[in-house]
C-alpha positions, 0 to 999 in steps of 0.5 A, a space after each residue: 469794221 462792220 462799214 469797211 466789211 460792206 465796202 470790201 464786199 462791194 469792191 469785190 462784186 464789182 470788180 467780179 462783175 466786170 472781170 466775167 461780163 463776156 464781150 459782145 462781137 460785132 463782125 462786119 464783113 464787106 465784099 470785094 473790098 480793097 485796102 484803097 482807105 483813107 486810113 490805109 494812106 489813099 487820100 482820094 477815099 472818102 471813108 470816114 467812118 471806117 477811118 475812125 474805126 482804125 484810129 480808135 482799133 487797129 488796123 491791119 495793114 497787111 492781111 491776107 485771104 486765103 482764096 480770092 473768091 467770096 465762099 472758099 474766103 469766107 469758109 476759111 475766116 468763118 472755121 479758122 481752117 485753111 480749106 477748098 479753093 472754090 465757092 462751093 467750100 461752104 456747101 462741101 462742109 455742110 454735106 459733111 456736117 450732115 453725113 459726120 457731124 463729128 468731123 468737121 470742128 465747129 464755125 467761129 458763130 458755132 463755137 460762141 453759141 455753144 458758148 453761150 452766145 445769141 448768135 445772128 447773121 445779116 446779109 452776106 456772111 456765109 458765100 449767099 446773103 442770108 446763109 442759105 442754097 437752093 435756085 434762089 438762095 432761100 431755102 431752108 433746108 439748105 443753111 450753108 453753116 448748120 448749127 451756127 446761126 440762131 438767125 441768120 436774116 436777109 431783107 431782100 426787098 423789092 429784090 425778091 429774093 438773095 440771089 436778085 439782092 446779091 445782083 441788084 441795082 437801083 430800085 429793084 432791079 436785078 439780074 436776068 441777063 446779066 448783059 442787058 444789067 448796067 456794069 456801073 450805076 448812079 441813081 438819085 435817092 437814098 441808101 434804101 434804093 441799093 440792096 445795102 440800105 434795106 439790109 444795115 435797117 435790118 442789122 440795126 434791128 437785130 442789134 437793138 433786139 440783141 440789146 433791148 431789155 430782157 437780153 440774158 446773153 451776150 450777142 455774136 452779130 455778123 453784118 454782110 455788107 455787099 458794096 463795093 461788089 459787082 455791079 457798082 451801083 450806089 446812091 448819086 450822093 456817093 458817086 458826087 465826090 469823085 466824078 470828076 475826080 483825078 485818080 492816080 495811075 494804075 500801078 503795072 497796068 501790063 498783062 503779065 509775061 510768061 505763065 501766072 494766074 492771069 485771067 480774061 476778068 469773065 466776071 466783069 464782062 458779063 456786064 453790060 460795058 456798053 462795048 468798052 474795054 478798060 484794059 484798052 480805054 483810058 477814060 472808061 477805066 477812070 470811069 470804072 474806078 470813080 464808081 468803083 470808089 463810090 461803092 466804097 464810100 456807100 459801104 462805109 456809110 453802112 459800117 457808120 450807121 450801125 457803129 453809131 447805133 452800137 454807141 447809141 445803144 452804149 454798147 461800145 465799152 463791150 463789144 468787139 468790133 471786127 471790120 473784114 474785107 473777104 479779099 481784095 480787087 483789081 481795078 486794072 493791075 495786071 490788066 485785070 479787073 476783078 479778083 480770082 488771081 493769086 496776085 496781091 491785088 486779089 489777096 490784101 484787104 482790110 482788116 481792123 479790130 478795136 475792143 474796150 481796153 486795148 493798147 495803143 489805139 490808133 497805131 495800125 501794123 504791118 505784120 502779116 496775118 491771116 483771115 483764119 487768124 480771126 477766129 482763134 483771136 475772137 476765142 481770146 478776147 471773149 475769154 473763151 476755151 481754145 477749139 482744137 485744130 484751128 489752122 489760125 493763130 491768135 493776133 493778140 499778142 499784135 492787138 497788145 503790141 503792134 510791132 510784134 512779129 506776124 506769119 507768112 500767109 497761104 492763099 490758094 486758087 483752083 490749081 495753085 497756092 502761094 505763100 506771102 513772107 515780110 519779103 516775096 510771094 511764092 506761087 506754085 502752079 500744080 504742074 510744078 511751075 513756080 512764080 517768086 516775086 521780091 517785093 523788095 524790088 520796085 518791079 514787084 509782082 511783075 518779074 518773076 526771078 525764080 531761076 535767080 533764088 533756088 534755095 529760097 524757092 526751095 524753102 519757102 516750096 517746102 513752107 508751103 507744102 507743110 501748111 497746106 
């Protein structure tokens, strides 16, 4: 009696135990990616370890931002609030955090830290790598997130300082005048000689720190990964693979008719294009594209190296992964060549979660959710208390059963703001004017047949207006 009574004491320890050993969070973000993966159906990319990583999780095969710029994107993932439309959203919530702390609910990273969390940033996560303003980005005084970060980190390096790093090419160069700076770039050496090497060093640091003996919490991480953002510059040994590589054509290559959100693609032609133009050169927009795919390829050699030390370190079995894309890029459709548009091309991008337990790994889902879905699904999974007035909605019951139904999605741009359902975008322009695109029809994004569907355009306008 005495033995069984020792046995059921012992049963009872481990199973309490294992029910309240809070999960750790690895959050890996990465700029300017396209959902153009091997595990997203592209067989030209090279992209093996974050193609294990879906295989293992699931994958989101439609996720959508809600802003196709890097701080108004990642305000909304990083609060679970729908919010301004510029880069400076991150900076207009600090100056009301500083003025009213009590109206602004907290960060995603706050909420785990008053939760018991260490919480720690490495390069960019917030819209500046390190979370930080000021002329060079480094100023202390000026945290972009206020109250989430016990660290929040950058190894500039060679590259000086944040905004030389978010600029940099080979070898520590960075950007003066931005003409005079290559807008692709190949150079011999290992990953340290781009800003992204250096960085993932730091993150496997920090996380072996998180992990190493004396560790009395669990541990909220957030990598920034920079690649593929511009300029494209990434180590020779990635840019192998496609240089003479055949890609498929661009898909509705055309400047749209009639008004949209078409831009001149500014940010690409700041750089120096030694006087091509990929809209009109055939060969060059090849070109761009290879490079654009080896930046790919060196950002998922990064998200390998700290899944492998997460292994290493035998964190895997409690710790949820979260691999994020802050929005996605246009590589020529629509005849752009960056993002800022309210187009599919600008607001799809990756987005995969794998946690110990789950059902159905490997299975990937078409239903459609939202980066401010991130946060309350985060909340879930730890087991933590829900934060009132989240804009998200938790993706867990799509985690346990992925041909669960998803949510229309809203994104927004400077003087307009869409809607995405299972069948058509909506976007509405300020002044009133309205694009409805049936993707359903092969003609996809490039025909605008508003005129065809009034009711529809009215119910999915009033959607819109409801939710943002």
């Amino acid at each position: 009696m005495k033995r069984v009574s020792v046995l059921l004491l012992v049963c009872c320890w481990v199973s309490s135990t294992a029910v309240g050993a809070q999960p750790n969070v690895l959050l890996i973000c990465i700029d300017d990616l396209r959902p153009e993966l091997h595990c997203y159906g592209v067989d030209y990319i090279h992209s093996p370890h974050i193609d294990r990583l879906a295989s293992e999780g699931r994958a989101f095969h439609r996720h959508y931002v809600q802003a196709p710029t890097c701080g108004a994107s990642r305000f909304a993932m990083l609060t679970g609030r729908y919010g301004g439309a510029s880069n400076d959203a991150l900076f207009t919530r600090s100056t009301t955090l500083a003025e009213s702390p009590a109206s602004v609910s907290p960060s995603l990273p706050a909420w785990f830290r008053q939760h018991g969390y260490t919480t720690v940033s490495v390069g960019k996560v917030s819209h500046h790598p390190g979370g930080r303003g000021g002329a060079d980005w480094d100023d202390e005084a000026m945290p972009e997130m206020p109250n989430s970060w016990d660290r929040h980190l950058l190894n500039a390096g060679p590259w000086q300082h944040p905004r030389g790093w978010m600029h940099g090419l080979a070898n520590g160069e960075i950007r003066k005048n931005s003409k005079e700076m290559a807008l692709f770039q190949s150079s011999e050496g290992s990953d340290a000689i781009y800003p992204d090497g250096s960085n993932t060093d730091l993150a496997i640091e920090q996380l072996e720190q998180l992990a190493g003996a004396g560790a009395d919490s669990p541990f909220f991480l957030a990598f920034g990964i920079l690649r593929p953002h511009l300029p494209f510059g990434a180590p020779a040994q990635y840019y192998a693979p496609y240089a003479q590589a055949d890609l498929p054509p661009i898909s509705h290559p055309q400047k749209p008719e009639g008004k949209s959100t078409w831009h001149k693609s500014g940010e690409f032609f700041q750089y120096n294009n030694w006087g091509k133009n990929p809209i009109q050169d055939a060969e060059f927009a090849l070109e761009v594209r290879r490079h654009y795919a080896a930046c790919v390829s060196f950002a998922d050699a990064q998200v390998g190296r700290i899944l492998e030390r997460l292994e290493a370190l035998k964190l895997r079995d409690n710790t949820i992964v979260v691999l994020w894309g802050d929005h996605g890029w246009h590589l020529g459709e629509h005849a752009i060549w960056g993002k800022h548009a309210l187009f599919e091309e600008s607001l799809r991008s990756p987005l995969i979660v794998r946690y110990p337990g789950m059902t159905k790994p490997g299975v990937a889902t078409d239903s459609i959710v939202e980066s401010v879905d991130i946060f309350p699904t985060l909340v879930e999974l730890a087991e933590l208390p829900q934060p009132e007035s989240l804009d998200g909605r938790s993706m867990v019951p799509i985690l346990e059963t992925p041909e669960e139904a998803g949510h229309s999605a809203v994104s927004y741009f400077r003087n307009a703001k869409t809607l995405r359902t299972e069948s058509h975008r909506l976007i509405e322009h300020q002044d009133g004017f309205q694009e409805l695109y049936d993707h359903r029809s092969s003609a996809g994004e490039t025909l605008n047949v508003a005129d065809q569907y009034p009711e529809l355009v009215q119910q999915m306008s009033e959607e819109l207006r409801e939710r943002s």
